[in-house]
SEDO-854048 format. One line per field, with one value per atom (N, C-alpha, C, O): residue number from 1; x, y, z; atom name; residue in one letter. Coordinates in pm, whole numbers, padded with zeros to 5 digits. Layout:
BEGIN
seq = NUM | ...
east = X | ...
north = Y | ...
up = Z | ...
atom = CA | ...
type = a | ...
//
This chain:
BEGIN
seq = 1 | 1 | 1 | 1 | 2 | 2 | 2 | 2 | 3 | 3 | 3 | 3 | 4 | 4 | 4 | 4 | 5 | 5 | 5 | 5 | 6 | 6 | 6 | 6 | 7 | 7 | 7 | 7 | 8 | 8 | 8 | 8 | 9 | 9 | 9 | 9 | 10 | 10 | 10 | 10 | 11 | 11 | 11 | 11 | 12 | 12 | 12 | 12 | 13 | 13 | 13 | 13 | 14 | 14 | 14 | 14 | 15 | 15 | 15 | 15 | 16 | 16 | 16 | 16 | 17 | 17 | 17 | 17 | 18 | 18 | 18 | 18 | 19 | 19 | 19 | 19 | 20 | 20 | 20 | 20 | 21 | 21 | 21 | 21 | 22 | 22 | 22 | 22 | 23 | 23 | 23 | 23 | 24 | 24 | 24 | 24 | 25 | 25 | 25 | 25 | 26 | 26 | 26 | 26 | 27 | 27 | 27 | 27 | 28 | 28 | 28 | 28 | 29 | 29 | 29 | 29 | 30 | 30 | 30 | 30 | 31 | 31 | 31 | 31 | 32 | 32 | 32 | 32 | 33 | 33 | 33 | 33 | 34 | 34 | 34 | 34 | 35 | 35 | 35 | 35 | 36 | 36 | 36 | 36 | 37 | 37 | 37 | 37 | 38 | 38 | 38 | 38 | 39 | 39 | 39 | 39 | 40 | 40 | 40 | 40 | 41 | 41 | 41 | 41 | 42 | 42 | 42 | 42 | 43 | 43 | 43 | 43 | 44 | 44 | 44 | 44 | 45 | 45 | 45 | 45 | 46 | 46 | 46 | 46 | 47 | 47 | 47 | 47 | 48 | 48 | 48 | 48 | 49 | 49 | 49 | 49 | 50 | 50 | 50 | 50 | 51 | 51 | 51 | 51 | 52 | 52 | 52 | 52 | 53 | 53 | 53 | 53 | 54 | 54 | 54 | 54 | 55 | 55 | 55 | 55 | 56 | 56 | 56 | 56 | 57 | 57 | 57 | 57 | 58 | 58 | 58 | 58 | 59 | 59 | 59 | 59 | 60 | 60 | 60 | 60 | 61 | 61 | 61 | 61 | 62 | 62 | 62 | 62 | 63 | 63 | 63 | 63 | 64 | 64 | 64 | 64 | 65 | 65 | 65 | 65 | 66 | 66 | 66 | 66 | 67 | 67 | 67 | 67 | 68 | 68 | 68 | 68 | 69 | 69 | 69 | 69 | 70 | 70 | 70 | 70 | 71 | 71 | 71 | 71 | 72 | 72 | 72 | 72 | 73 | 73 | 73 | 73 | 74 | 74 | 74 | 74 | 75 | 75 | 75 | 75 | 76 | 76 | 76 | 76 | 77 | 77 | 77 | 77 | 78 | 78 | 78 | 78 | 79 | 79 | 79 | 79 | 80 | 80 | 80 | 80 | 81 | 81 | 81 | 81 | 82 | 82 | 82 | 82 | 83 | 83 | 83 | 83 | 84 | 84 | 84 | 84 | 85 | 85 | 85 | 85 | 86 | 86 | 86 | 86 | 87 | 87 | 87 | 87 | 88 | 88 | 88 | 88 | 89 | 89 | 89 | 89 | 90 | 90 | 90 | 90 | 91 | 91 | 91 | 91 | 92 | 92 | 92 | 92 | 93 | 93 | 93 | 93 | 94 | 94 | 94 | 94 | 95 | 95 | 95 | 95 | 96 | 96 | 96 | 96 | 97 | 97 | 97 | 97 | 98 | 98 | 98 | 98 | 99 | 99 | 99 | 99 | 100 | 100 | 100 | 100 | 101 | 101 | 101 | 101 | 102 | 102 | 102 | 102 | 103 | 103 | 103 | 103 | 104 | 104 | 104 | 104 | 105 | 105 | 105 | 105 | 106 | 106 | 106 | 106 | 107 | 107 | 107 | 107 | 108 | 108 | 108 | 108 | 109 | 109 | 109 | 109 | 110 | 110 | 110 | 110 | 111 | 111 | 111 | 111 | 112 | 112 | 112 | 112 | 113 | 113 | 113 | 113 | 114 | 114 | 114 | 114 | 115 | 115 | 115 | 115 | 116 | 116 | 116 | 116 | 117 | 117 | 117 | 117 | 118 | 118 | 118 | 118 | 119 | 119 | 119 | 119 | 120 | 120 | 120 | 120 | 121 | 121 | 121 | 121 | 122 | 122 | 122 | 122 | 123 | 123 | 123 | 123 | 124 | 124 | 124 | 124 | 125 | 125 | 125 | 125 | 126 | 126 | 126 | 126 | 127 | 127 | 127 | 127 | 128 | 128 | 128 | 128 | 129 | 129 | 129 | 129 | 130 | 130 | 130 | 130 | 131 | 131 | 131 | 131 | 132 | 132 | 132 | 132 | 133 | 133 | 133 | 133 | 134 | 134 | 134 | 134 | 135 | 135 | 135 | 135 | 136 | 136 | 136 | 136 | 137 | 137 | 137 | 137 | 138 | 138 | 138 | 138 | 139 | 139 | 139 | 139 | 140 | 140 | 140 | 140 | 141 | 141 | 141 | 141 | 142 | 142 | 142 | 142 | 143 | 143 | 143 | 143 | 144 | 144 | 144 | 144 | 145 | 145 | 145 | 145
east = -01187 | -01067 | -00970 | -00935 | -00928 | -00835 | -00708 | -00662 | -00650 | -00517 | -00397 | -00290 | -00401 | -00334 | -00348 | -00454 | -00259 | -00273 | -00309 | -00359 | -00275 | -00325 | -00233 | -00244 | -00149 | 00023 | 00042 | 00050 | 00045 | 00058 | -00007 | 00034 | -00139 | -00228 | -00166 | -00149 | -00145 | -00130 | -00024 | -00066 | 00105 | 00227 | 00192 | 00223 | 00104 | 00102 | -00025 | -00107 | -00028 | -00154 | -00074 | -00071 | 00004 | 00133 | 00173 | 00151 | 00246 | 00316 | 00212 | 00246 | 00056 | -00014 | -00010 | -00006 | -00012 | -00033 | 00065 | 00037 | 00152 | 00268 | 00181 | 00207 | 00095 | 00022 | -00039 | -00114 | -00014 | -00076 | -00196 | -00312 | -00156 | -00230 | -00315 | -00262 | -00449 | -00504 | -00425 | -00329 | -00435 | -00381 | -00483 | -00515 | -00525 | -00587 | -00505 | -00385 | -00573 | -00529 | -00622 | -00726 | -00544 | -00699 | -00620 | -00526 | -00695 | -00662 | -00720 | -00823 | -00657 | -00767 | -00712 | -00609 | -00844 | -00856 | -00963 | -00983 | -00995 | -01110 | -01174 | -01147 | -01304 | -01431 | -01433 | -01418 | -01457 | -01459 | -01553 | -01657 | -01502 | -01562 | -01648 | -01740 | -01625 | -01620 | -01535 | -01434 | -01573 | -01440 | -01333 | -01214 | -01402 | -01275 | -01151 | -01040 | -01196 | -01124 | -00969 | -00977 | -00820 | -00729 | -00676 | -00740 | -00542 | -00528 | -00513 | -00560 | -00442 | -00427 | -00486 | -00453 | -00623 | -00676 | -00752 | -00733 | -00863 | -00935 | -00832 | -00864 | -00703 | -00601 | -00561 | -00530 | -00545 | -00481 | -00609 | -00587 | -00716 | -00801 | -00833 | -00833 | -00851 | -00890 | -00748 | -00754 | -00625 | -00543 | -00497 | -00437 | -00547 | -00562 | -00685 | -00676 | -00749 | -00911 | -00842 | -00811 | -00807 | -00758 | -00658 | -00686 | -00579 | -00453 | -00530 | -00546 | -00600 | -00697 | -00769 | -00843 | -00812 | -00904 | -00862 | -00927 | -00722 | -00661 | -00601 | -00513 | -00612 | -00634 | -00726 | -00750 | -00813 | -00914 | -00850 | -00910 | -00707 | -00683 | -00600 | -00512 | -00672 | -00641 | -00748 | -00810 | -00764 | -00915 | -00839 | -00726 | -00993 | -00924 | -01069 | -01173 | -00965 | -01119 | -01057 | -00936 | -01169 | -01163 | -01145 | -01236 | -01120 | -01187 | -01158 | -01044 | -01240 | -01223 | -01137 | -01183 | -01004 | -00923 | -00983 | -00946 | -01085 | -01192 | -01252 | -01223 | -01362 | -01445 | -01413 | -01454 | -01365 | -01283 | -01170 | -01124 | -01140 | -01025 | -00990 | -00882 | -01007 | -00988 | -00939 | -00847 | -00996 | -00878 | -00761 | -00675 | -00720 | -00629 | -00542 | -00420 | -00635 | -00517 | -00468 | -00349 | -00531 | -00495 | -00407 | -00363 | -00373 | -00251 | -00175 | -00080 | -00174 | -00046 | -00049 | 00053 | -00214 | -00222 | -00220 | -00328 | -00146 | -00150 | -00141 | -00134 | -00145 | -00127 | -00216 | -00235 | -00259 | -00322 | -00296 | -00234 | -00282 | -00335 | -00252 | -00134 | -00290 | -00247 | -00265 | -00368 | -00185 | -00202 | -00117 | -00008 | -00242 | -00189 | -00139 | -00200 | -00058 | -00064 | -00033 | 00068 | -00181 | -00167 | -00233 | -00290 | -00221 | -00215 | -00337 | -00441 | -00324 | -00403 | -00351 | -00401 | -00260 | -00204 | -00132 | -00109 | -00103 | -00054 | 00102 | 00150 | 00159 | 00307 | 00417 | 00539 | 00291 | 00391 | 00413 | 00518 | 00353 | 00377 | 00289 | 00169 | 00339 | 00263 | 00336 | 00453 | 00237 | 00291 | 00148 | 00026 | 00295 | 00173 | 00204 | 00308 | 00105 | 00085 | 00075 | 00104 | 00051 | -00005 | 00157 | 00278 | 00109 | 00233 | 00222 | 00132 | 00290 | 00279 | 00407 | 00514 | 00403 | 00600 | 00669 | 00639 | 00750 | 00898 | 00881 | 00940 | 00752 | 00678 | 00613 | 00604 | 00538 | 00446 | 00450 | 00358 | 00630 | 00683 | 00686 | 00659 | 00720 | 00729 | 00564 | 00544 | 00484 | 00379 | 00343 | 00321 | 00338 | 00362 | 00430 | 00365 | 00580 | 00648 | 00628 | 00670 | 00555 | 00463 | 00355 | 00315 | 00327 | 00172 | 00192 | 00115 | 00312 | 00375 | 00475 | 00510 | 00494 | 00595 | 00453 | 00436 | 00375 | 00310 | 00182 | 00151 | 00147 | 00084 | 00150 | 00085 | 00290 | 00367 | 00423 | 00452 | 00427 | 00461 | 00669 | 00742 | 00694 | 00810 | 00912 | 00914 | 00985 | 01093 | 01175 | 01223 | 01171 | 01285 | 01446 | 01533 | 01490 | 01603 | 01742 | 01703 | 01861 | 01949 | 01938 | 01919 | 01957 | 01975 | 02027 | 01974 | 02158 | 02217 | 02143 | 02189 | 02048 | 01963 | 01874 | 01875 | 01807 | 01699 | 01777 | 01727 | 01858 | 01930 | 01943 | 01845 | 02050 | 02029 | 01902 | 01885 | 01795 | 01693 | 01594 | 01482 | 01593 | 01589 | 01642 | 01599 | 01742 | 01845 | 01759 | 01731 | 01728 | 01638 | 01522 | 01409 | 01599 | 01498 | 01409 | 01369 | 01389 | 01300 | 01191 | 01186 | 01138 | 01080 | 01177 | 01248 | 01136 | 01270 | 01128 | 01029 | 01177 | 01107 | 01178 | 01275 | 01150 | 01218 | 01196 | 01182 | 01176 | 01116 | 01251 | 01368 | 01176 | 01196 | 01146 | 01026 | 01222 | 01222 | 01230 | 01320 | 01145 | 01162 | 01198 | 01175 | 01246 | 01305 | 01360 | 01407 | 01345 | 01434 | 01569 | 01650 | 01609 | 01743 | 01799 | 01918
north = 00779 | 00746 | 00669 | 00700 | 00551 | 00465 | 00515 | 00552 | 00521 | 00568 | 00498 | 00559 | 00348 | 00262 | 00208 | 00186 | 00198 | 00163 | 00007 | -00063 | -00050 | -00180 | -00237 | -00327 | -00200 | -00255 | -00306 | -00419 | -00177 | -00169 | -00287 | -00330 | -00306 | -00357 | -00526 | -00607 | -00536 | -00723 | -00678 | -00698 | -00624 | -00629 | -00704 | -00820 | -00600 | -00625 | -00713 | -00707 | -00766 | -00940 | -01027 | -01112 | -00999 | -01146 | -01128 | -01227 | -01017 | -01010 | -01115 | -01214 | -01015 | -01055 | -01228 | -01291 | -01266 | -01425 | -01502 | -01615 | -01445 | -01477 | -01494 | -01563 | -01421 | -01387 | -01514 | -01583 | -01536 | -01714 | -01644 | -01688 | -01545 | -01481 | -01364 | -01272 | -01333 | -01184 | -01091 | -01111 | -00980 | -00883 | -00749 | -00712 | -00684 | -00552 | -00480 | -00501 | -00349 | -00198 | -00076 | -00035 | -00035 | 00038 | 00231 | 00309 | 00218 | 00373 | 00493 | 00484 | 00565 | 00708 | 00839 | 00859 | 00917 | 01032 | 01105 | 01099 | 01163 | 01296 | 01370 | 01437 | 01320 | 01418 | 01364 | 01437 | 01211 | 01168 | 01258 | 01291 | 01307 | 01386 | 01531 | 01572 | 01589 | 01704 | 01773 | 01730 | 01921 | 02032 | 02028 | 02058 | 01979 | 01892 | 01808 | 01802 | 01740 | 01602 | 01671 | 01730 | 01639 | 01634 | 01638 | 01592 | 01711 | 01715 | 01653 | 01679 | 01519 | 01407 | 01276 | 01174 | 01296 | 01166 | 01101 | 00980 | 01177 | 01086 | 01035 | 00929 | 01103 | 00994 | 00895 | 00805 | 00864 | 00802 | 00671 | 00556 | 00707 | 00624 | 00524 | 00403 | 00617 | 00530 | 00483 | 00471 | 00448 | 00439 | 00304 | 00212 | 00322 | 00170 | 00086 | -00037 | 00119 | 00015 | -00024 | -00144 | 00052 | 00047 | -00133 | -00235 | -00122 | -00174 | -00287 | -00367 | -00318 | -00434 | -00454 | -00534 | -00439 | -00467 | -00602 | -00684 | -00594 | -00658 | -00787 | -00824 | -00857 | -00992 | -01035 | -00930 | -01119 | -01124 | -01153 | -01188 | -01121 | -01174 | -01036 | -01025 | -00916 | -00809 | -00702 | -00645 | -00682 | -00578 | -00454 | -00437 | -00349 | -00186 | -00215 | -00281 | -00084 | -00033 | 00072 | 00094 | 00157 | 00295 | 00392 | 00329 | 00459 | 00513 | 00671 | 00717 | 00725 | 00925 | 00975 | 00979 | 01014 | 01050 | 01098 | 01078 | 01166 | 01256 | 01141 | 01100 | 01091 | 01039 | 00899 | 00839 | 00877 | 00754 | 00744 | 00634 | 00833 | 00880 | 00778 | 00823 | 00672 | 00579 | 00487 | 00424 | 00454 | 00343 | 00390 | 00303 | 00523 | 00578 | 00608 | 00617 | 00618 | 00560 | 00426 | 00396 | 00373 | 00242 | 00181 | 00069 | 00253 | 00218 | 00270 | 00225 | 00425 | 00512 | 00606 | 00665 | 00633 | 00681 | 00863 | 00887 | 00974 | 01046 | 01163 | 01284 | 01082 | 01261 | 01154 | 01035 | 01220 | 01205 | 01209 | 01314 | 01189 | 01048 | 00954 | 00981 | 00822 | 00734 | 00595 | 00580 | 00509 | 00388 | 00264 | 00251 | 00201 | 00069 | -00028 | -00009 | -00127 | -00260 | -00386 | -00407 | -00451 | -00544 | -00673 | -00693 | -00766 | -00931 | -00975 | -00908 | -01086 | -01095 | -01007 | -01012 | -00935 | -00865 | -00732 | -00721 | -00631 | -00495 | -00535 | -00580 | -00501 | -00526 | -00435 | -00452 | -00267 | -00124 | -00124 | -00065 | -00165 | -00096 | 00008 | -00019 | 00167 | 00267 | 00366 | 00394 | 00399 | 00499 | 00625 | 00627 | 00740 | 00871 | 00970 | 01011 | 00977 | 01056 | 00977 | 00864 | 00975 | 00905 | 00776 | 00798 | 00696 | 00600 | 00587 | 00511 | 00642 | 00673 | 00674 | 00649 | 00701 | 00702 | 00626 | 00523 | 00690 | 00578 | 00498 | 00393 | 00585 | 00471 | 00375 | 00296 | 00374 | 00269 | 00124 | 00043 | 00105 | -00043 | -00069 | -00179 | 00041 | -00008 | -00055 | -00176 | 00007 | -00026 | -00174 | -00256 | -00207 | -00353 | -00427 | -00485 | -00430 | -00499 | -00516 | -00615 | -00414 | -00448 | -00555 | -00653 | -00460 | -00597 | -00725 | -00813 | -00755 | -00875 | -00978 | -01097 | -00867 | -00923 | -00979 | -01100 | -00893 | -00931 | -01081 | -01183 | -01042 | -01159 | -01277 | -01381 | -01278 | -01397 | -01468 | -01585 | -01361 | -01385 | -01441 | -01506 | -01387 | -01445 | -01297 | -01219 | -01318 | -01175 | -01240 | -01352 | -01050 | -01089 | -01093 | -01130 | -01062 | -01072 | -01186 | -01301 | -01180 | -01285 | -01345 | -01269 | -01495 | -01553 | -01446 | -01423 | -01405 | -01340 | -01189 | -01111 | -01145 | -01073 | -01080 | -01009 | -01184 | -01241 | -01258 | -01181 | -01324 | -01387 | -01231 | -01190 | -01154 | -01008 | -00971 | -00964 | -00944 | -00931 | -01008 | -00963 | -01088 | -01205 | -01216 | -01283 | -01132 | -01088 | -00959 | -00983 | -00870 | -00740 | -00767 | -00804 | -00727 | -00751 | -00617 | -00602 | -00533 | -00418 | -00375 | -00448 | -00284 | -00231 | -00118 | -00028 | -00180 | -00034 | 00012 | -00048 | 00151 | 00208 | 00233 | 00308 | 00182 | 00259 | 00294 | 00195 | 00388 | 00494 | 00473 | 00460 | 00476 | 00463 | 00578 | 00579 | 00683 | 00817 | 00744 | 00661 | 00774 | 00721 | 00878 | 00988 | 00854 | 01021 | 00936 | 00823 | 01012 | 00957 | 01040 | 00999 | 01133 | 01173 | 01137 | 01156
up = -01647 | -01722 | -01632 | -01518 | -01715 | -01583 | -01589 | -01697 | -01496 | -01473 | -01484 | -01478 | -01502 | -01565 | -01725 | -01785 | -01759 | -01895 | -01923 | -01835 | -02076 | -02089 | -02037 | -01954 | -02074 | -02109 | -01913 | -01864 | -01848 | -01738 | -01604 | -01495 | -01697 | -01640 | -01649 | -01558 | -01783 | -01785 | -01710 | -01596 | -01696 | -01638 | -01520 | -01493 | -01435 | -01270 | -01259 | -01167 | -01327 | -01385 | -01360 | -01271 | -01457 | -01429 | -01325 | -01255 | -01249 | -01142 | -00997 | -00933 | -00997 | -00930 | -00905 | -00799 | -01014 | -01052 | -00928 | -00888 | -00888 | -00770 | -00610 | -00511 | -00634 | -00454 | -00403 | -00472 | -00310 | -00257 | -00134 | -00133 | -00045 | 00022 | 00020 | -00042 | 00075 | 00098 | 00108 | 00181 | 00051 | 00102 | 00066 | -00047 | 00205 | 00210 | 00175 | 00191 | 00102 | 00109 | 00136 | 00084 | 00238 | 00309 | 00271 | 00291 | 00235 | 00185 | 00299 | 00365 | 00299 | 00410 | 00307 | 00243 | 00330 | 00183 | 00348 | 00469 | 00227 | 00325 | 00228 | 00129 | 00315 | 00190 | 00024 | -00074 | 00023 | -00103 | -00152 | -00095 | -00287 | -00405 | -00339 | -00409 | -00237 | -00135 | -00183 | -00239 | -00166 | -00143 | -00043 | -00058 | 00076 | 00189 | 00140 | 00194 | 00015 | 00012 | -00082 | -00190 | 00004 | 00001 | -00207 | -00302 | -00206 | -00338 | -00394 | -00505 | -00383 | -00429 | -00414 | -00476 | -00280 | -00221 | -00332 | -00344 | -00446 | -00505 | -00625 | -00679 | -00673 | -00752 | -00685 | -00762 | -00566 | -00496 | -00476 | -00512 | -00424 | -00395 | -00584 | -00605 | -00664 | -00816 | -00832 | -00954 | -00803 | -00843 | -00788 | -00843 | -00644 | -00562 | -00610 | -00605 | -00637 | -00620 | -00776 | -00778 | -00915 | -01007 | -00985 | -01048 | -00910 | -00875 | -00846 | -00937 | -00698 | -00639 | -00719 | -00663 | -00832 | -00978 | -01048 | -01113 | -01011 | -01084 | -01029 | -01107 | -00944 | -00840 | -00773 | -00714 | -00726 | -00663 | -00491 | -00390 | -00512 | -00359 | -00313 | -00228 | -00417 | -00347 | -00319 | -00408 | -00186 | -00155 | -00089 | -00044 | -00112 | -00053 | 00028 | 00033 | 00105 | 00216 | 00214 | 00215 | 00211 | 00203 | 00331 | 00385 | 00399 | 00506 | 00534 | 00533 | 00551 | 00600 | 00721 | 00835 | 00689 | 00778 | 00950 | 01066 | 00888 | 00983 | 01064 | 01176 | 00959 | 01047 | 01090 | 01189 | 01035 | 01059 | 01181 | 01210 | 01233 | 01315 | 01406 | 01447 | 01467 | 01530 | 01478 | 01530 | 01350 | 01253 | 01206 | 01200 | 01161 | 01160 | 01279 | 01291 | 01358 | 01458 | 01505 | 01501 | 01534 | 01492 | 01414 | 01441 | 01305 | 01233 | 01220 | 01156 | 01286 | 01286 | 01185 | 01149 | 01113 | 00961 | 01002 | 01054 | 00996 | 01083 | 00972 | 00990 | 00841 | 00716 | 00602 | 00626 | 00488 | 00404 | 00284 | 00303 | 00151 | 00154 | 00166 | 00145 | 00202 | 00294 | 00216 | 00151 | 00219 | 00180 | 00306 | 00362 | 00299 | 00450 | 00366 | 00261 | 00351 | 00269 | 00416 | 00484 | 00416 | 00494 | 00459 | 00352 | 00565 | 00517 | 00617 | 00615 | 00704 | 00817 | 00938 | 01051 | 00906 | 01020 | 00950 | 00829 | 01055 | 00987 | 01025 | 01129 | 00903 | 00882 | 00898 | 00905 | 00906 | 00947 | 00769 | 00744 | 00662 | 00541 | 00522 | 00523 | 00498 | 00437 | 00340 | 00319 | 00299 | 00180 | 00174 | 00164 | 00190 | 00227 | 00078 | 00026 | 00052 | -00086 | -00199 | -00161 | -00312 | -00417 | -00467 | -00460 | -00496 | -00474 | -00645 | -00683 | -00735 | -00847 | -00931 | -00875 | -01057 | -01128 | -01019 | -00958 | -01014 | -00956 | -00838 | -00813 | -00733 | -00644 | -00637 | -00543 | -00789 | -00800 | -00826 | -00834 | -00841 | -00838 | -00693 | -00646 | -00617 | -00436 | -00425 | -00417 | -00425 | -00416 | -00466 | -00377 | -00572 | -00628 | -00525 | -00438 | -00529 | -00445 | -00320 | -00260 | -00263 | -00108 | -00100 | -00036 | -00227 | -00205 | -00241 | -00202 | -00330 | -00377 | -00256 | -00255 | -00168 | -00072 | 00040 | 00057 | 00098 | 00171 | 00110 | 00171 | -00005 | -00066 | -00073 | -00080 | -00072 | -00071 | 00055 | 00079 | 00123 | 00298 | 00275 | 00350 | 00160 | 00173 | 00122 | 00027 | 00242 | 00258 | 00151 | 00132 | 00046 | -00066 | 00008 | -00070 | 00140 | 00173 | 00182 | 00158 | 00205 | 00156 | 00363 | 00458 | 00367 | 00489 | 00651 | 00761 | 00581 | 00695 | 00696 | 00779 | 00623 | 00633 | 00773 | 00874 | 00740 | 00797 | 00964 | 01046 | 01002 | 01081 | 01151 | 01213 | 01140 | 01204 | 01245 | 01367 | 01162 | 01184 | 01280 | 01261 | 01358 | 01406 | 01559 | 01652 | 01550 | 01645 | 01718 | 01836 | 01684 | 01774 | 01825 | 01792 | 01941 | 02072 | 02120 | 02235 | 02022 | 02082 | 01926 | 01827 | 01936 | 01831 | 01761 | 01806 | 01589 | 01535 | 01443 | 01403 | 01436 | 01339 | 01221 | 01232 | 01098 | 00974 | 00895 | 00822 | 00834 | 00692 | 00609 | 00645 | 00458 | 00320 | 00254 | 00225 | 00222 | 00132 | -00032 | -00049 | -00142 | -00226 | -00300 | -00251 | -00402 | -00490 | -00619 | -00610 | -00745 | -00849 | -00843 | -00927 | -00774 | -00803 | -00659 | -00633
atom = N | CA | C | O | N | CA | C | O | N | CA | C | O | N | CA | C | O | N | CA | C | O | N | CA | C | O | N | CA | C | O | N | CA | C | O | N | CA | C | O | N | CA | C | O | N | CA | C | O | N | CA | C | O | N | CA | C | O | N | CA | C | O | N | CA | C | O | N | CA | C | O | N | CA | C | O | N | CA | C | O | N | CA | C | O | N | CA | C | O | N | CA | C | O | N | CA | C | O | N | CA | C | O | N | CA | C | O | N | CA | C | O | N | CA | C | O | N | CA | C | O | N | CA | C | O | N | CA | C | O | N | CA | C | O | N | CA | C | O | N | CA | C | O | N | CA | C | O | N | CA | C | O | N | CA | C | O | N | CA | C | O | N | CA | C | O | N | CA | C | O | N | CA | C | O | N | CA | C | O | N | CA | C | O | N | CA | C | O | N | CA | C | O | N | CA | C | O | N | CA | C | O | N | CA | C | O | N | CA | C | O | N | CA | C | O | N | CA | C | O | N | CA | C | O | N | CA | C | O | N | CA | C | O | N | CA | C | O | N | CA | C | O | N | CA | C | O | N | CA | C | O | N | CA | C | O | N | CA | C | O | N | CA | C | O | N | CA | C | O | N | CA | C | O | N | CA | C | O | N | CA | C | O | N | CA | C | O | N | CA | C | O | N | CA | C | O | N | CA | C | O | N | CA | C | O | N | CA | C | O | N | CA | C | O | N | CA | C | O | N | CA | C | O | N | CA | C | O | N | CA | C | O | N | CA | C | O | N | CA | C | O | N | CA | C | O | N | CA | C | O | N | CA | C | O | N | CA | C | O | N | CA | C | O | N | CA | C | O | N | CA | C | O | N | CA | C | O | N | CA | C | O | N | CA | C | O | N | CA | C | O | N | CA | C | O | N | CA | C | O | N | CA | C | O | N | CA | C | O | N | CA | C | O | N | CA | C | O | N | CA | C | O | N | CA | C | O | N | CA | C | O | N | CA | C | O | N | CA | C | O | N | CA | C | O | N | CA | C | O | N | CA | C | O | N | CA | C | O | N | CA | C | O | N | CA | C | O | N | CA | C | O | N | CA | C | O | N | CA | C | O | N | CA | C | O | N | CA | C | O | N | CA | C | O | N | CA | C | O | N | CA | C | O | N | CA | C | O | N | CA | C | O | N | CA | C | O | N | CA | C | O | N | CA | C | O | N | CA | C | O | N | CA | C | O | N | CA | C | O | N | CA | C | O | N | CA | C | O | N | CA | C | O | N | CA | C | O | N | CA | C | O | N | CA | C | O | N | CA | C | O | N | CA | C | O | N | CA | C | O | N | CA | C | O | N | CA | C | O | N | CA | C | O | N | CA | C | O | N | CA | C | O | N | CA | C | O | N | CA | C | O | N | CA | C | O | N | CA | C | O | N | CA | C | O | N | CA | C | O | N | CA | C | O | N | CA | C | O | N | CA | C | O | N | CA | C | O | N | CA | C | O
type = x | x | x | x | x | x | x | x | x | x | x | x | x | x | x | x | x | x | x | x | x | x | x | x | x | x | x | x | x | x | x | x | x | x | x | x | x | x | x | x | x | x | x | x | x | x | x | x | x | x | x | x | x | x | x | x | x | x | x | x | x | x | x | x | x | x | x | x | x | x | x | x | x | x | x | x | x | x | x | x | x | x | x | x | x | x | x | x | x | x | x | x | x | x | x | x | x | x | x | x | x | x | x | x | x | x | x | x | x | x | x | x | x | x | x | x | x | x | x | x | x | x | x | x | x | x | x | x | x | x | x | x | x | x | x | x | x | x | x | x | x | x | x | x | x | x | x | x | x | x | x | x | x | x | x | x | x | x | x | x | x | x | x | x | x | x | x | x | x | x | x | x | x | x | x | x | x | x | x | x | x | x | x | x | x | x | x | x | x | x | x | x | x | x | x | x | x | x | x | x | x | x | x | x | x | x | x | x | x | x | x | x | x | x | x | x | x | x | x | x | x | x | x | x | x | x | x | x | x | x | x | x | x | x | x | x | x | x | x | x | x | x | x | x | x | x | x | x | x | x | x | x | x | x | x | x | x | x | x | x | x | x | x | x | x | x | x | x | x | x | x | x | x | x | x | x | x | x | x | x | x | x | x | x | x | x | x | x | x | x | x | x | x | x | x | x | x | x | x | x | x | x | x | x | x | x | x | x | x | x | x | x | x | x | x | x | x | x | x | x | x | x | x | x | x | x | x | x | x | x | x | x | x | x | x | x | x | x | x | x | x | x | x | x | x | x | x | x | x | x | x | x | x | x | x | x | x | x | x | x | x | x | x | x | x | x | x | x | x | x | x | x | x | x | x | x | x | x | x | x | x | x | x | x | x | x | x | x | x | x | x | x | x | x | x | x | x | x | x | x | x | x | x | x | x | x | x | x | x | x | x | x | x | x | x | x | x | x | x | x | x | x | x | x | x | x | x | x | x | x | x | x | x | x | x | x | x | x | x | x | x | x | x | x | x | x | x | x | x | x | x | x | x | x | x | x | x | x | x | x | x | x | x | x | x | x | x | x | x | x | x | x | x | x | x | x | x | x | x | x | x | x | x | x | x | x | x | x | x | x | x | x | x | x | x | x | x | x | x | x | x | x | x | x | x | x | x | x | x | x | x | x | x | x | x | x | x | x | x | x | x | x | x | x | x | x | x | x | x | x | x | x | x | x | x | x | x | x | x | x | x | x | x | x | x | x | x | x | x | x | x | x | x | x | x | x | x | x | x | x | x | x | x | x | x | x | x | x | x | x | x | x | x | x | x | x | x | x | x | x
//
């Protein structure tokens, strides 16, 4: 049973229609279809491949938190389930736990931002940004209230 609707589907069709570039999504779950495998990993995994269904210039790769443990590190993937959104290069976009209701436009807009290679931000945005000379880390709590 797909987890997107019709409606839903042309939505992020058209949206897709915007992407000029590749963009991976590499998912990490554990113990696909196993008693191991995490509470939310196989929604999360049909929910992406679901999503990449729907552009040809969007691909998943799958990979096992476990056995996989070296690519997850590699990207900093350190809880489950896990979603990477990257381009020819990792951009530091993730989203941990099923990216769903009120998340699932961020999700879009990642893959829309990175497929486009063009920051939705205003000039003097960019310009600050531009300005730091070290590495920042920054997390995005998403919540509807």
């Amino acid at each position: 049973m797909s987890l997107l609707n019709v409606s839903v589907q042309k939505q992020v069709i058209q949206v897709f229609n915007q992407i000029k570039f590749p963009v991976r999504l590499l998912v990490f779950s554990q113990g696909e279809g196993g008693a191991l495998e995490c509470q939310m990993c196989q929604d999360t995994r049909q929910l992406i491949e679901e999503v990449a269904a729907l552009s040809d210039k969007v691909s998943v790769e799958v990979y096992d938190f476990v056995s996989d443990a070296t690519i997850a590190k590699q990207y900093g993937v350190d809880k489950i389930p896990a979603v990477v959104i990257a381009g020819e290069k990792d951009y530091g976009i993730r989203f941990y736990g099923i990216p769903s209701g009120y998340e699932f436009s961020s999700l879009i807009e990642g893959i829309l931002s990175i497929g486009r290679r063009e920051p939705k931000l205003n000039k003097k945005t960019v310009q600050e940004i531009q300005r730091l000379n070290r590495p920042v880390h920054i997390q995005v709590f998403v919540t509807p209230t």
